[in-house]
Kinemage of the C-alpha trace (Angstrom):
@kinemage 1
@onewidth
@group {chain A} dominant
@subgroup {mainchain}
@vectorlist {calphas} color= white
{ca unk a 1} P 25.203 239.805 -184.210
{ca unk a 2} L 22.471 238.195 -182.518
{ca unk a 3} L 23.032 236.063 -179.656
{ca unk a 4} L 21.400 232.676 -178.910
{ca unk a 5} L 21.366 231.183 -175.136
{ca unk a 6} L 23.059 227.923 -175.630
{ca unk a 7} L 24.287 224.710 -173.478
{ca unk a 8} L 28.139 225.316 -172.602
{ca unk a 9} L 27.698 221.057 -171.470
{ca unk a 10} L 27.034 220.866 -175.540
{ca unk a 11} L 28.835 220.638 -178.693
{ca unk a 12} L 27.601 223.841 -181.145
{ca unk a 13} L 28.893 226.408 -184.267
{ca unk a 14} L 29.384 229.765 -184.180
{ca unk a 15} L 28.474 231.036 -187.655
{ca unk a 16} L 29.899 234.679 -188.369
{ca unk a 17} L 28.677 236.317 -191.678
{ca unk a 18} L 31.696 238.719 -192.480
{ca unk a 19} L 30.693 242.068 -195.006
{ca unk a 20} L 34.110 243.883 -196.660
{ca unk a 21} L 34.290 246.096 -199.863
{ca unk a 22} L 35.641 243.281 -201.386
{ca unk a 23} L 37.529 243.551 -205.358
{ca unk a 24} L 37.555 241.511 -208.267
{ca unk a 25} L 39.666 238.261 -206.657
{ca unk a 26} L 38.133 238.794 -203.349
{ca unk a 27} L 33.943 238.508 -202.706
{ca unk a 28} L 32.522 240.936 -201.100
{ca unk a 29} L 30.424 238.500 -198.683
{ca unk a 30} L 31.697 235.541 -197.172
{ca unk a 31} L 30.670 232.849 -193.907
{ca unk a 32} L 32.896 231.988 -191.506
{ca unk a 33} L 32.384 228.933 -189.088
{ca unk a 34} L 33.834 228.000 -186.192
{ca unk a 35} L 32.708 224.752 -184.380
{ca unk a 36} L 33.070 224.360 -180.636
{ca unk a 37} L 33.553 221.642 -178.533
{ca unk a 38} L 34.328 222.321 -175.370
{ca unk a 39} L 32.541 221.708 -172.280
{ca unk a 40} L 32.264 224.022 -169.538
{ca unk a 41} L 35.096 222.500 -167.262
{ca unk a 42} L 37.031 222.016 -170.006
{ca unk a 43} L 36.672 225.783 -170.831
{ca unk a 44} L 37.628 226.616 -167.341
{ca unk a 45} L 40.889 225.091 -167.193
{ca unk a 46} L 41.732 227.264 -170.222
{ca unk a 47} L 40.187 230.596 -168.892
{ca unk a 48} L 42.610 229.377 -165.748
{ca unk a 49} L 45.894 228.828 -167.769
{ca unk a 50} L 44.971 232.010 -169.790
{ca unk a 51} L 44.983 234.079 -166.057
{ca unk a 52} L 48.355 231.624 -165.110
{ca unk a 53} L 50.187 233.286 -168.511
{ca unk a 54} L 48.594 236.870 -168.327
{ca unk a 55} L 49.698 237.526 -164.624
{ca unk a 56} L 52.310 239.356 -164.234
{ca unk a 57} L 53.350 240.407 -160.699
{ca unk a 58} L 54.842 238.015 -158.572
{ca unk a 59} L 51.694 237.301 -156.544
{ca unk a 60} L 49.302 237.539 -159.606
{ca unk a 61} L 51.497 234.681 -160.846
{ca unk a 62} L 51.015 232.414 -157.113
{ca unk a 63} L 47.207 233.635 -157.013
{ca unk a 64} L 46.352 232.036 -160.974
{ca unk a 65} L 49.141 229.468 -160.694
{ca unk a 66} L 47.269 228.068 -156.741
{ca unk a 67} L 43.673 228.237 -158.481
{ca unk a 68} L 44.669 225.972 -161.569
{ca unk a 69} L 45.855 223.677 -158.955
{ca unk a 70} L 42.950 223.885 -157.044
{ca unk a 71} L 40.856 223.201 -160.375
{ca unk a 72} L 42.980 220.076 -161.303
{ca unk a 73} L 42.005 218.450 -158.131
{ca unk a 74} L 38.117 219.149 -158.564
{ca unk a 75} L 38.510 217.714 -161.788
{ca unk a 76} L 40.552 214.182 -161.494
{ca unk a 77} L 38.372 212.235 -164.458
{ca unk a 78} L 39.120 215.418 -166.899
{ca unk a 79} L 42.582 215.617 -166.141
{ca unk a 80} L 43.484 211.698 -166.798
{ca unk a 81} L 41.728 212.447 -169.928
{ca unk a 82} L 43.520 215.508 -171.282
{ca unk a 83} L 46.897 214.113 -170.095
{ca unk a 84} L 46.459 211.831 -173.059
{ca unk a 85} L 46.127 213.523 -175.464
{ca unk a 86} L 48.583 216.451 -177.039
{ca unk a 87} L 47.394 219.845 -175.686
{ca unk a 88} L 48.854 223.287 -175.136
{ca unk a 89} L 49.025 222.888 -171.274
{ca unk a 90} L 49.696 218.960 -171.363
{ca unk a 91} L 52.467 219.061 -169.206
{ca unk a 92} L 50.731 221.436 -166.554
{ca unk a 93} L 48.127 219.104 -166.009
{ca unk a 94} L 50.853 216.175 -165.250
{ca unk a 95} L 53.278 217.878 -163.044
{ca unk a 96} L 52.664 218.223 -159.429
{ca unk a 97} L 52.455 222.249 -159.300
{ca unk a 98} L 54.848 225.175 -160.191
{ca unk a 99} L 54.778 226.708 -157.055
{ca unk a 100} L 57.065 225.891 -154.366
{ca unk a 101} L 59.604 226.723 -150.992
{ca unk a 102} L 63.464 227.375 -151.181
{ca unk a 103} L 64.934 225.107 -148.485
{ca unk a 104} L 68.736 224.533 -147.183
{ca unk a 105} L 70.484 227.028 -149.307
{ca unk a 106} L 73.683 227.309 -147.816
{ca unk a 107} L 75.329 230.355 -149.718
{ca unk a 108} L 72.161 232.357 -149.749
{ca unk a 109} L 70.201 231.586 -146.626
{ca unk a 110} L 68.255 234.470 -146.294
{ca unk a 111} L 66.289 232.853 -149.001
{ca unk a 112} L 65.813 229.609 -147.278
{ca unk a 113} L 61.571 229.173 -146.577
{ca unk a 114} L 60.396 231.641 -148.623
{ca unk a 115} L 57.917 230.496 -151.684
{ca unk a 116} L 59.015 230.426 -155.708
{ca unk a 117} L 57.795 229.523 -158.562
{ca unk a 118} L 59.466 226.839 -161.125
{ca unk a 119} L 60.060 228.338 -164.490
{ca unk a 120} L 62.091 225.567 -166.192
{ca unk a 121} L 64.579 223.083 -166.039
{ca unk a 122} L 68.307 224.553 -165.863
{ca unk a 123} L 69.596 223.968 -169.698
{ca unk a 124} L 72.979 223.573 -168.178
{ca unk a 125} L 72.513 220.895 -165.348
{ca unk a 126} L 69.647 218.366 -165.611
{ca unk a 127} L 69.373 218.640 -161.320
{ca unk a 128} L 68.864 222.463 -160.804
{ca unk a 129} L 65.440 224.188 -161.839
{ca unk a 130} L 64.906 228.220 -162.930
{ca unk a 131} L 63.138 229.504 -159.969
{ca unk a 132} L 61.438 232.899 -160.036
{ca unk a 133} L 61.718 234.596 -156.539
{ca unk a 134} L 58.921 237.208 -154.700
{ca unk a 135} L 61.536 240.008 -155.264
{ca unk a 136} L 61.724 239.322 -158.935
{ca unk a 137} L 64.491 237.085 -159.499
{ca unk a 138} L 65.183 233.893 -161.278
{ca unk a 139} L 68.137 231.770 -160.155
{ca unk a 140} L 69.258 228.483 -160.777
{ca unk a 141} L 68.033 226.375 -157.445
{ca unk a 142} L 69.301 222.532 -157.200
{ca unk a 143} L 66.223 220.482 -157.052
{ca unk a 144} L 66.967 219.496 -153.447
{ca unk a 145} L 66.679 222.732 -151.955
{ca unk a 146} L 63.097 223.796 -153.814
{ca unk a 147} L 60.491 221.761 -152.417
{ca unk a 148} L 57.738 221.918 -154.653
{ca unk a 149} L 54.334 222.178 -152.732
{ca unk a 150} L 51.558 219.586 -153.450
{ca unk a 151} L 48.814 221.888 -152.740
{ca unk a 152} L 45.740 219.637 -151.386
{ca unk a 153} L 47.569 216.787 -151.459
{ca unk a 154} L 50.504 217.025 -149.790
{ca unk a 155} L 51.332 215.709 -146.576
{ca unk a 156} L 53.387 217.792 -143.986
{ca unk a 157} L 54.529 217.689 -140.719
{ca unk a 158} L 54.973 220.857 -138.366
{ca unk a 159} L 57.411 222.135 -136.126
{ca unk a 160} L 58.980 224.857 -134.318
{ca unk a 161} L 55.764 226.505 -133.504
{ca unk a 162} L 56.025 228.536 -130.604
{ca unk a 163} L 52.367 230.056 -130.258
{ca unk a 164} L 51.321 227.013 -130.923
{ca unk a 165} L 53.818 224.767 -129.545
{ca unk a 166} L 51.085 221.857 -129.074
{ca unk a 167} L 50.977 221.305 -132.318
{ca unk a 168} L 54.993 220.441 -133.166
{ca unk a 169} L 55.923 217.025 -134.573
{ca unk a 170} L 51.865 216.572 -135.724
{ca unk a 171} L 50.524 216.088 -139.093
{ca unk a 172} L 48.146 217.568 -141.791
{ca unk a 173} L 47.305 218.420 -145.280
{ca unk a 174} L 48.613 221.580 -147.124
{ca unk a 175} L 45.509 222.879 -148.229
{ca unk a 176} L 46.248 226.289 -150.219
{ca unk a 177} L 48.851 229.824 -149.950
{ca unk a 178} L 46.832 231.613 -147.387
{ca unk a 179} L 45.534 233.995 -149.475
{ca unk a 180} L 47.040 237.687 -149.637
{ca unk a 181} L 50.152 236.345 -148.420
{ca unk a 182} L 53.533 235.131 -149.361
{ca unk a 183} L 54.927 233.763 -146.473
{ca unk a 184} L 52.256 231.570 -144.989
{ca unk a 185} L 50.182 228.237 -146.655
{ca unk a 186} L 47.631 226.856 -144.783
{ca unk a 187} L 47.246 223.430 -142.987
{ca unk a 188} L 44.265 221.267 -142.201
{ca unk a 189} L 45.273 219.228 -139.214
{ca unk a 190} L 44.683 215.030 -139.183
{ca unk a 191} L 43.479 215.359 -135.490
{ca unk a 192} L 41.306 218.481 -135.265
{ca unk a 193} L 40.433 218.828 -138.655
{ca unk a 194} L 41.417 222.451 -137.726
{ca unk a 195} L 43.016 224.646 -140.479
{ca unk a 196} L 45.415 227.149 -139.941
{ca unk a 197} L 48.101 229.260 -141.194
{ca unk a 198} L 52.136 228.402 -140.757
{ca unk a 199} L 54.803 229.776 -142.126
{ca unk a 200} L 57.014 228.278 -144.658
{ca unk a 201} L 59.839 227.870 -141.674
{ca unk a 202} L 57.512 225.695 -139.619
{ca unk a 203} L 56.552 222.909 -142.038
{ca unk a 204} L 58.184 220.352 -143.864
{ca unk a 205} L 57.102 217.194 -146.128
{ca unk a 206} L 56.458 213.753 -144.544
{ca unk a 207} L 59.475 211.846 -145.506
{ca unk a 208} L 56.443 209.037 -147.241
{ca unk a 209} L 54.820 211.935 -149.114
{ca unk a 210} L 58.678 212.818 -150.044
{ca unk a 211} L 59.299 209.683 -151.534
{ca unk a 212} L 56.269 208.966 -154.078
């Protein structure tokens, strides 16, 4: 098959001329067309939600499920657009992120501050969510003790910082999951502008981020 440069910002049809031995009921030679009508952001959102169902370790999973985040924020105008109408990943581009901390657990602290990843709504009680877990788990987590992180967006405040201790009770912007890790995300600071790396233990939402 010969192939044609083409504009990925354009609408165009792939033509494929298909050759079988064919039998009386069924010709030997027939066309097959497919039209396409993506554009190339468009296409990337898919190629991202293709890597966000493919992964399948537990960090794979945080690295494609941070990037599609990262892609719906470059891409505001797109995202209104394809909330509207019925698509295979509607409701990924609406919610605020799957990817988020385990706070306040009282019968199974040593979880508390670590990150997870929402899987679904608990079928048996409307206020607890499926969370997976980095060691490979999925429990049932109230939706008051997993804090789901609003990565670019949301607003934090930080605390108990020893190395650092400056720095407790101001206020920044979670940026991203510092990459290659699991216990850290990454904070630009309002003052400095300065971005750096705290652990889950030593941030928490802005009670006016927590609210909207």
């Amino acid at each position: 098959m010969e192939i044609y440069e083409t504009d990925v910002e354009s609408s165009y049809i792939v033509c494929f001329d298909l050759e079988h031995p064919g039998s009386e009921t069924w010709p030997r030679r027939m066309s097959l067309c497919m039209q396409h009508s993506m554009t190339a952001d468009r296409m990337d959102f898919e190629v991202h939600l293709k890597e966000c169902t493919d992964a399948k370790s537990f960090p794979e999973k945080i690295v494609a499920e941070a990037a599609f985040q990262e892609l719906k924020l470059a891409h505001p105008l797109l995202v209104s657009s394809l909330v509207k109408i019925p698509t295979h990943f509607g409701h990924r581009l609406s919610a605020g992120g799957v990817i988020g901390c385990v706070r306040g657990l009282r019968g199974a602290s040593h979880l508390n501050d670590t990150i997870g990843l929402f899987i679904s709504k608990d079928p048996n009680n409307p206020k607890r969510s499926a969370v997976e877990l980095a060691d490979g788990q999925v429990r049932s987590v109230s939706d008051t003790n997993f804090d789901l992180l609003r990565i670019g967006t949301g607003r934090v405040d930080l605390h108990g910082l020893t190395g650092a201790a400056h720095l407790n009770g101001k206020r920044g912007t979670l940026l991203r999951v510092k990459p290659g890790s699991l216990e850290r995300v990454v904070i630009r600071m309002d003052v400095s502008g300065e971005e750096m790396a705290v652990k889950f233990a030593n941030f928490k939402r802005c009670v006016e981020d927590a609210q909207t």
